[in-house]
N, C-alpha and C positions, 0 to 999 in steps of 0.2 A: 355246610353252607345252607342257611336258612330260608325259604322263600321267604319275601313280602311284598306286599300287595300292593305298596305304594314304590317300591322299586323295578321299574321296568326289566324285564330279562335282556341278562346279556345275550346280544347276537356276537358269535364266533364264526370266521370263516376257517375252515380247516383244507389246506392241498393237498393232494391224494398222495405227494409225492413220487419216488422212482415204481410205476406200476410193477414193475417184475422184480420189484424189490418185499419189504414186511410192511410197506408204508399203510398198503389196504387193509392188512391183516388186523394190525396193533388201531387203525381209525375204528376197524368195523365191533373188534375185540371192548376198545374200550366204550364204546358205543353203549356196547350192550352190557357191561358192565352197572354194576349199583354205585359205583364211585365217583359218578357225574351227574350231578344234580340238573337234570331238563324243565324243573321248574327255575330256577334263577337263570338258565342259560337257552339259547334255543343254537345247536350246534345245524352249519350249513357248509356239507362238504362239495371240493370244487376239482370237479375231473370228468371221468366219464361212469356212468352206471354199467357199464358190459366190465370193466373192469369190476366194479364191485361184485356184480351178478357171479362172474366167475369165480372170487376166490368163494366168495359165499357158496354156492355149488359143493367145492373143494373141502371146506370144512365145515358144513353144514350149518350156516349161521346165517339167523335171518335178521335183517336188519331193513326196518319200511323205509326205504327213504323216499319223503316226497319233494317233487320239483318244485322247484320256487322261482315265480316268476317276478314276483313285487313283493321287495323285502316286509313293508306295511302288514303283510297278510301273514307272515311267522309268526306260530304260534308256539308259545311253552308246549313240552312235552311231546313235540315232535322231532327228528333229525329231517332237513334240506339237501338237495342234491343239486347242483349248476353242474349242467355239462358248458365243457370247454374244451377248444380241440378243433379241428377239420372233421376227423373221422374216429372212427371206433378204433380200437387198440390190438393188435393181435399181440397176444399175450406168450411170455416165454420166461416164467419162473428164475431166478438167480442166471439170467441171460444181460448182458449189456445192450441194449438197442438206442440207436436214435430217435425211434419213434416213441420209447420211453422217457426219453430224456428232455423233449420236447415236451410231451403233453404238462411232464413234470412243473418244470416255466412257465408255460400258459397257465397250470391255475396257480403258480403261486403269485403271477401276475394280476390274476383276475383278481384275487385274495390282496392282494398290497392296492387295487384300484377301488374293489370294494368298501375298506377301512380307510380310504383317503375321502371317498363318497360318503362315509357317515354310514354306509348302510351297517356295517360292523365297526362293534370296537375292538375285537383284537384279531390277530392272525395267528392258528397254527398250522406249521409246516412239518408233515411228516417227509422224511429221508430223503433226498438225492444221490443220485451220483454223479462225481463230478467228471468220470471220462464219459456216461451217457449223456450229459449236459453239452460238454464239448463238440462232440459228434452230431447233435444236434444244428452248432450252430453258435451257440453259448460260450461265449470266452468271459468266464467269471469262476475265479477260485470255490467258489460255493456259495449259500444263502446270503452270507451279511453282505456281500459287495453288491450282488443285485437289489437288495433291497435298499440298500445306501444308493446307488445310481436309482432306484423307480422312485425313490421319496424325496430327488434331493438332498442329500444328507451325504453333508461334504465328511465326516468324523462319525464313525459310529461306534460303539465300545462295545467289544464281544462280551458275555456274562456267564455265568455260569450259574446254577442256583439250586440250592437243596436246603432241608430242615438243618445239615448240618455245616455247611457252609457257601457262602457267596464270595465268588470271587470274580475281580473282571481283569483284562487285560491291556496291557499297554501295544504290544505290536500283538500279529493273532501268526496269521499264515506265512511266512517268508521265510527263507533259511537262515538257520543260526550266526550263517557270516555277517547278515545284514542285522540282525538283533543290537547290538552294541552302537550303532550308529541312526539308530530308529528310536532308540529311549535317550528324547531331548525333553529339555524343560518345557517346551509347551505342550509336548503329549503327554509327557506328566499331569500336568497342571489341568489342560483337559480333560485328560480323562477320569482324576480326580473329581474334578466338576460335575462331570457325567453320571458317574456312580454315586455321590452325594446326592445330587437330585432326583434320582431312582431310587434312591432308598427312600428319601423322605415323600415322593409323588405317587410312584406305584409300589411301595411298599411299606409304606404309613409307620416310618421310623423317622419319629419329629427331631431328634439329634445324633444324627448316624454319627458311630464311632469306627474308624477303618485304619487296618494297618496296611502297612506301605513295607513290599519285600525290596530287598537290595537285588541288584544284578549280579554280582560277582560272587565266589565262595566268599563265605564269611561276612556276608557287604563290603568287600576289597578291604578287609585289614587297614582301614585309614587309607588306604590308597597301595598299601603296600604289595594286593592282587589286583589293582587295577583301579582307575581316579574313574571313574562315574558315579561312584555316589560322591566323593567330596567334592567332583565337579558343577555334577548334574544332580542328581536325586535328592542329595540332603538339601541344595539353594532353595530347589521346588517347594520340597514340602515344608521349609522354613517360612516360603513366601507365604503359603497355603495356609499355613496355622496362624501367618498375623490376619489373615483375613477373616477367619475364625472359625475356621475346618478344623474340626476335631480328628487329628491325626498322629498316629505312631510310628515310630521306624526311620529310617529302613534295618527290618530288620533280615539274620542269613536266612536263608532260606528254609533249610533243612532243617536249624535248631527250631524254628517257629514251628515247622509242623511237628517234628518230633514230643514238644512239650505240651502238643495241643493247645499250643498258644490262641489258635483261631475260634477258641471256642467263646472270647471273652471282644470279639468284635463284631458289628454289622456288617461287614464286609472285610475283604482283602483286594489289594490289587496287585499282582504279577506283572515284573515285566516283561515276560516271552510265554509262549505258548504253554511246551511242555513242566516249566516252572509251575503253573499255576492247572495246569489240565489232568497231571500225572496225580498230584494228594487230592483232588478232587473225584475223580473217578474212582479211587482208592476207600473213597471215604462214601460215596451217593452211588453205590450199584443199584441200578435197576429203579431210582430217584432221580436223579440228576434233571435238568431242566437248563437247553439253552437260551440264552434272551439277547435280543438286540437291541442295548441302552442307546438312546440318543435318535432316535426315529421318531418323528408323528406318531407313528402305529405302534401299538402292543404287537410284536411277535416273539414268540417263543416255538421251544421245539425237542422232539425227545432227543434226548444224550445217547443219542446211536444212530447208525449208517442201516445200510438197505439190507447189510445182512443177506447175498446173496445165497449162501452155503447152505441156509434153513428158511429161504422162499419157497412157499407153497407146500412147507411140510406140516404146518398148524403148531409149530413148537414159538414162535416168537412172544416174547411178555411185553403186554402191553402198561407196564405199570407206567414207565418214562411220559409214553402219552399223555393218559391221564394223569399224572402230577403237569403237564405242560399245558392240558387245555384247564385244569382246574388253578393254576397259577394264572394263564391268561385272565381267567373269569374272573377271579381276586384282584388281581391288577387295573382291569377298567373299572371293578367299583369302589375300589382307593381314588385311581384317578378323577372320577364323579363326586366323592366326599373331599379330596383337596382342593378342587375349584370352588365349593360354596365356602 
């Protein structure tokens, strides 16, 4: 990523995520890392500094972060600090707390108020948990529903994204009983829509090509393992391509990955979780990049949880992050060249 002089630096708000989780570690890690350009970017993290101070301490890492009190005054080649919160954080490594779980929310809160303010254009969220969240206080499955209820944003499409494949989904979090009765023609067709215009706005692919997996073994043998594609999935994407979506499928699921067929589209779209979560992760270790299509706001996030087990022992890689804030940074200055 190249400076220039006549492109403003992206401001990025970054949430410290679960404190007693890897969230500070992989922020502070990739921080100081060479793989984050602080000339095109000015990264502004949102928690509290005794948290930071502490793991730094711990693994001997110095990281200046200055407070920032008026976005106007972020300068390139600095990191920002917003404390959020009531109070400081007593801290307890691969521990579940409430107190954790909360600070968590408030900055990814402040972070999604920020990027609606203009102050930022995009948001990254390191890790939660979602029984610290609850205990909290928080009744929200994890990142994308909160962020969907703080933006408004009645439909959001989970993503997933790597060098070697993009894929997004149709239903995300729910049990497998409800899967089958969740993939209807208009979340098709939405989310379709969704991912289409994510490729071509924040990811400057002027005519996305996207395959379309079937639900059933084999995409139901004609119906013969089950009628939602010939009821549901093929109508959709029939409608979709007279409209002039450039799309394939439904194809089984398993043959698609198996042949490496994904390697010849801008995208995929899954219709359940693990359908589309399992050859993705398979395929983007330690890459992977979540994103919430269909928001006002750019957010993304690393492709891993709090990693309780190896909090606070300095072993967590931060690569996930930085592919998540360096994908943010990319993505609002797509978004900046498709609006002129």
């Amino acid at each position: 990523m190249k400076s220039d002089t006549d492109t403003p630096p992206v401001k990025v708000a970054i949430s410290i995520g679960d404190a007693n989780g890897i969230g500070p570690e992989v922020i502070m890690k990739g921080l100081n890392s060479k793989n984050i350009d602080l000339k095109s970017s000015i990264p502004v993290v949102i928690g509290r500094q005794n948290v930071l101070d502490f793991y730094a301490d711990i693994f001997k890492q110095k990281l200046n972060l200055k407070p920032l009190n008026n976005f106007n005054d972020a300068e390139p080649g600095n990191v920002y600090i917003i404390n959020t919160g009531e109070m400081e954080v007593d801290l307890c490594p691969g521990h579940i707390t409430a107190e954790s779980g909360k600070l968590s929310m408030q900055a990814v809160e402040t972070g999604i108020n920020h990027c609606l303010q203009k102050n930022c254009e995009a948001l990254v969220t390191a890790p939660i948990n979602k029984e610290a969240i609850h205990l909290a206080g928080y009744n929200f499955p994890g990142h994308t529903e909160f962020l969907a209820e703080k933006t408004g944003t009645e439909y959001p499409l989970m993503m997933m994204l790597s060098k070697k494949l993009n894929i997004g989904l149709v239903t995300t979090h729910i049990p497998i009983q409800q899967v089958s009765r969740s993939v209807t023609g208009a979340d098709i067709t939405r989310s379709v829509h969704i991912l289409n215009d994510t490729l071509k706005t924040s990811m400057n692919i002027e005519h996305p090509h996207i395959a379309i997996l079937g639900l059933n073994p084999h995409a139901g043998d004609g119906g013969v393992l089950g009628d939602e594609e010939v009821e549901t999935i093929n109508p959709a994407v029939n409608r979709l391509r007279e409209q002039g979506l450039n799309l394939d499928g439904p194809f089984p699921a398993d043959g698609f990955f198996g042949r490496h067929s994904y390697k010849y589209y801008d995208a995929v779209l899954a219709m359940y979780h693990d359908q589309g979560l399992i050859p993705f992760k398979l395929l983007s270790t330690n890459e992977g990049v979540n994103f919430t299509a269909g928001l006002p706001i750019i957010r993304t996030s690393p492709d891993h949880g709090t990693a309780y087990t190896i909090s606070g022992l300095g072993q967590a890689d931060s690569s996930s992050f930085v592919e998540a804030y360096n994908r943010a940074v990319t993505m609002a200055l797509n978004r900046r060249s498709f609006k002129k």
